[in-house]
C-alpha positions in Angstrom: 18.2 2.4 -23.0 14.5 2.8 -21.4 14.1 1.9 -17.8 13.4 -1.7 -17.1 9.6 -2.5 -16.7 8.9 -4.7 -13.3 8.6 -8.5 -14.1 4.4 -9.6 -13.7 2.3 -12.3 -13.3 0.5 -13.1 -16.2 -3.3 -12.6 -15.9 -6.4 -13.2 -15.3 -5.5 -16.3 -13.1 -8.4 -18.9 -12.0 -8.6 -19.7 -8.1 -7.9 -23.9 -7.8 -10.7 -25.3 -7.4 -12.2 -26.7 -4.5 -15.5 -28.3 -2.9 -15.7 -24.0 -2.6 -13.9 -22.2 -5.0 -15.1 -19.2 -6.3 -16.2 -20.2 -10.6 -15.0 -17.3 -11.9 -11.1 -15.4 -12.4 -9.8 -13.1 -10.6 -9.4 -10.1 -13.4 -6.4 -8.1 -14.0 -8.2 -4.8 -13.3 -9.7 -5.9 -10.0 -6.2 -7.7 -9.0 -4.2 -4.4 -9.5 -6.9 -3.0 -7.0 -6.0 -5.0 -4.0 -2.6 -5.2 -2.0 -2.1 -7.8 0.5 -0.4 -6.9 3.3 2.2 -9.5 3.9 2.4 -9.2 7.7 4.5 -12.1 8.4 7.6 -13.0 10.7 9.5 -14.4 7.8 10.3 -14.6 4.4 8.9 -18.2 4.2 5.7 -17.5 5.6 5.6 -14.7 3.5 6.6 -16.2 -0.1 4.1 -18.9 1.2 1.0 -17.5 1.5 2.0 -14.7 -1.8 2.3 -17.5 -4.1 -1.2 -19.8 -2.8 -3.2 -16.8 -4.2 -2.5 -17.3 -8.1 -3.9 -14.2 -9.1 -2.1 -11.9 -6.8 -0.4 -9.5 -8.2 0.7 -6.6 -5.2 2.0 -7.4 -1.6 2.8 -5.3 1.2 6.3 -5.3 2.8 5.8 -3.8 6.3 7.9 -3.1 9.2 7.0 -6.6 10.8 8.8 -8.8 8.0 11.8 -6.7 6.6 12.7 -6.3 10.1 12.9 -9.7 9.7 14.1 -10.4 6.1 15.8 -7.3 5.2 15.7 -6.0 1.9 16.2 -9.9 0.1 12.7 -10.2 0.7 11.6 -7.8 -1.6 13.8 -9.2 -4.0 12.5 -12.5 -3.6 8.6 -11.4 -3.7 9.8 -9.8 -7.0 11.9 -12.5 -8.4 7.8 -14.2 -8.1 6.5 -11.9 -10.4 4.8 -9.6 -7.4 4.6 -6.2 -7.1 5.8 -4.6 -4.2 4.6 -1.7 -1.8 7.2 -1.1 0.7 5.6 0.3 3.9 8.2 1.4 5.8 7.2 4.9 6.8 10.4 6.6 6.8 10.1 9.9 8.7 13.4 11.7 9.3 15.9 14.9 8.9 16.4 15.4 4.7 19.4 13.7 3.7 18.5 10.3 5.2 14.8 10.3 4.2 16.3 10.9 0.7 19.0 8.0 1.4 16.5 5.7 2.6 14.4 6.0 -0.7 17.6 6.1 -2.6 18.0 2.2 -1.2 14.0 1.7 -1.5 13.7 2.5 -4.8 16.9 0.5 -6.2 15.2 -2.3 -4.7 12.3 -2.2 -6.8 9.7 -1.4 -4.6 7.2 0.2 -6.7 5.3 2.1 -4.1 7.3 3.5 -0.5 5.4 5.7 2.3 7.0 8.8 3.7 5.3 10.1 6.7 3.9 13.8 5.5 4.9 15.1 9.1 8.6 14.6 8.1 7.8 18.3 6.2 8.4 19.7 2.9 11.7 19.4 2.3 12.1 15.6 3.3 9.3 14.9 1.1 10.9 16.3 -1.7 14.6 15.0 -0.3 12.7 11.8 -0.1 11.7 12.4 -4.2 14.8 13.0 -5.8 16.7 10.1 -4.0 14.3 7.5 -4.7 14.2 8.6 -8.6 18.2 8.8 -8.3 17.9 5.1 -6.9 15.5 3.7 -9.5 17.6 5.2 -12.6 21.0 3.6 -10.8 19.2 0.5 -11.1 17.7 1.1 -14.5 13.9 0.5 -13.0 10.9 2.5 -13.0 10.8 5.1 -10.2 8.7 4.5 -7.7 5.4 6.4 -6.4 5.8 7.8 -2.4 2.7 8.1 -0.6 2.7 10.7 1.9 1.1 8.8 5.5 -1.2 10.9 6.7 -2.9 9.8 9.7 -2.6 6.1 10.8 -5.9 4.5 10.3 -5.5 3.8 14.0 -6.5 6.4 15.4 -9.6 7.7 17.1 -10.2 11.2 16.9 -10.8 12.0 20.5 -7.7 9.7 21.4 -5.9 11.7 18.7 -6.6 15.1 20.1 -5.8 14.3 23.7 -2.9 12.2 23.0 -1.0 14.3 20.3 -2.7 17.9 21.2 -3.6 18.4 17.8 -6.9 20.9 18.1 -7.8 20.3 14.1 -10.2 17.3 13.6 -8.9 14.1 11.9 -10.1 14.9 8.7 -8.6 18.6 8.7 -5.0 17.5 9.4 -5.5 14.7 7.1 -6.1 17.2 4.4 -3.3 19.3 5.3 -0.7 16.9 5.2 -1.5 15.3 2.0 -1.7 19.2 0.5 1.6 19.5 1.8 2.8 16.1 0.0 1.5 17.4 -3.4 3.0 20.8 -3.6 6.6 18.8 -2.6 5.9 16.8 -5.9 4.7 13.3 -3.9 2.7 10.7 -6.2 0.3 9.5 -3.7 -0.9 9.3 -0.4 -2.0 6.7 2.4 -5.2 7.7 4.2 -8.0 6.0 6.1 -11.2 5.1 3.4 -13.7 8.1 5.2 -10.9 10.6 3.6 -11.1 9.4 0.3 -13.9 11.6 -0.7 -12.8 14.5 -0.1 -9.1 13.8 -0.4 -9.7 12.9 -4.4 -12.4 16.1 -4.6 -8.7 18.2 -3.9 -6.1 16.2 -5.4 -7.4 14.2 -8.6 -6.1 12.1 -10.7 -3.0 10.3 -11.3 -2.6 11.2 -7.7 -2.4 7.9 -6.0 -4.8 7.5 -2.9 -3.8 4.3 -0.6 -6.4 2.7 2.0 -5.8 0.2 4.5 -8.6 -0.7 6.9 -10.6 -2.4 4.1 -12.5 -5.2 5.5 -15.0 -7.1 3.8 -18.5 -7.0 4.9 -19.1 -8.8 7.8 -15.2 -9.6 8.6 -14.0 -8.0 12.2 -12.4 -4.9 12.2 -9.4 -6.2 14.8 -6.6 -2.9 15.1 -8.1 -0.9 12.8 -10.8 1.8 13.7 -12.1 4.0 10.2 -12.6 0.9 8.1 -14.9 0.7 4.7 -16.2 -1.9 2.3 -13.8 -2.2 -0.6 -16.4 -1.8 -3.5 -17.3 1.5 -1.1 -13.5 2.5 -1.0 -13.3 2.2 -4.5 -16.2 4.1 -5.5 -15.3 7.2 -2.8 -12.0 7.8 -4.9 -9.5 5.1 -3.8 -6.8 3.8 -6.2 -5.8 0.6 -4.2 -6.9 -1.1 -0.9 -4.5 -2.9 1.4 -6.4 -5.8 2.9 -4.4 -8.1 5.4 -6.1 -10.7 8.1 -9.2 -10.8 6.4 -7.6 -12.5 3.7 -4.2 -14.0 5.5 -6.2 -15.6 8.2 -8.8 -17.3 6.0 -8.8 -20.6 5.2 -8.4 -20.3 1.7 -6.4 -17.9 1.1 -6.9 -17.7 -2.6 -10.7 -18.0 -2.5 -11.1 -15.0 0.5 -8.8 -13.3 -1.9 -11.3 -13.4 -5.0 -14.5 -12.7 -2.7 -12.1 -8.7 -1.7 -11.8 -8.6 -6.0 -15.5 -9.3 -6.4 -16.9 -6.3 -8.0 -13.7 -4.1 -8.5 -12.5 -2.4 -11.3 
């Protein structure tokens, strides 16, 4: 018997409408685009604001709100029909990275990040127990994305802080070289690495960007942000988008306006 597919949301979905809604749906290829980062200090707030945004279809399970939920809330999120990115950046010694994914991946988290500094043999420790997981569980195994370098950083506070010589961009490019020869699907990197991160590693290897912020919307923690119609077109695969739709108003319209354009 084939491994079980991952429950979904039917698609497209239409935002409610409203004195402003935004006419037209959200389609299934721009959905599948955009992750929402579900950074919230509880799995009601979470489920919450997942299911006002009909046309959702991934969230982001960070550090913040399994902290707070455990691993239930990624059950929950998927007993909604979401998809979910677990972002838990596990970086350790071999046998517990692969233990950790192991636990991840029975879950059925479909995407899990691994730091890249955890080294080769993590990264491929970290492989093998998340596709032992997924098959104990009879689910899809998950794609890990390798973190690179949190977007974060500033380059000269990079250097001085962590007394790394090579520029942002260089170690970036290392460490997600490193995570494809250990047989990792993906990678999370800021959007000004995208270019030249796809130029090395095409296709199906997954590229990851947070700091996406819409035109006009502040840029708050994050310091190498892009446009997501300019992520997109530089060689991203999905954008993780947070505040500027979790703090909006409408969280389903603000929602539509980051799909606008994608493909």
């Amino acid at each position: 018997m084939g491994a079980r597919p991952f429950p979904l949301r039917s698609m497209p979905v239409a935002v409610p409408p409203g004195p402003d809604a935004v006419p037209d749906p959200v389609s299934a290829a721009a959905a599948e685009r955009v992750i929402l980062a579900l950074d919230r200090p509880d799995a009601a707030s979470a489920v919450a604001l997942a299911t006002a945004i009909p046309a959702l279809r991934w969230v982001k399970v960070g550090l913040e709100l399994f902290s707070a939920a455990g691993p239930e809330v990624v059950l929950l999120l998927r007993e909604c029909g979401l998809r979910v990115f677990l972002d838990l950046k596990f970086h350790d010694i071999p046998a517990t990275m692969a233990g950790a994914c192991r636990s991840a991946a029975a879950l059925g988290a479909e995407l899990i990040t691994v730091h890249a500094a955890a080294g080769s043999d993590a990264l491929r420790a970290a492989q093998e127990g998340a596709a032992a997981g997924a098959a104990a569980a009879d689910l899809v195994p998950p794609t890990l994305l390798a973190v690179t370098v949190l977007t974060s950083w500033e380059p000269a506070r990079f250097a001085a802080e962590l007394a790394i010589a090579e520029p942002v961009e260089t170690y970036v490019s290392r460490l997600a070289a490193l995570a494809a020869a250990a047989g990792v699907g993906g990678a999370v990197c800021s959007p000004q690495e995208v270019a030249a991160l796809r130029a090395a590693h095409p296709e199906p290897f997954a590229l990851v960007t947070p700091g996406i912020r819409p035109a006009g919307a502040a840029t708050d923690d994050q310091r190498r942000v892009m446009a997501p119609p300019e992520a997109l077109a530089a060689g991203a695969t999905q954008l993780v988008i947070g505040r500027p739709i979790s703090a909006a108003a409408d969280p389903a319209r603000a929602f539509a306006a980051c799909c606008a354009g994608l493909t």
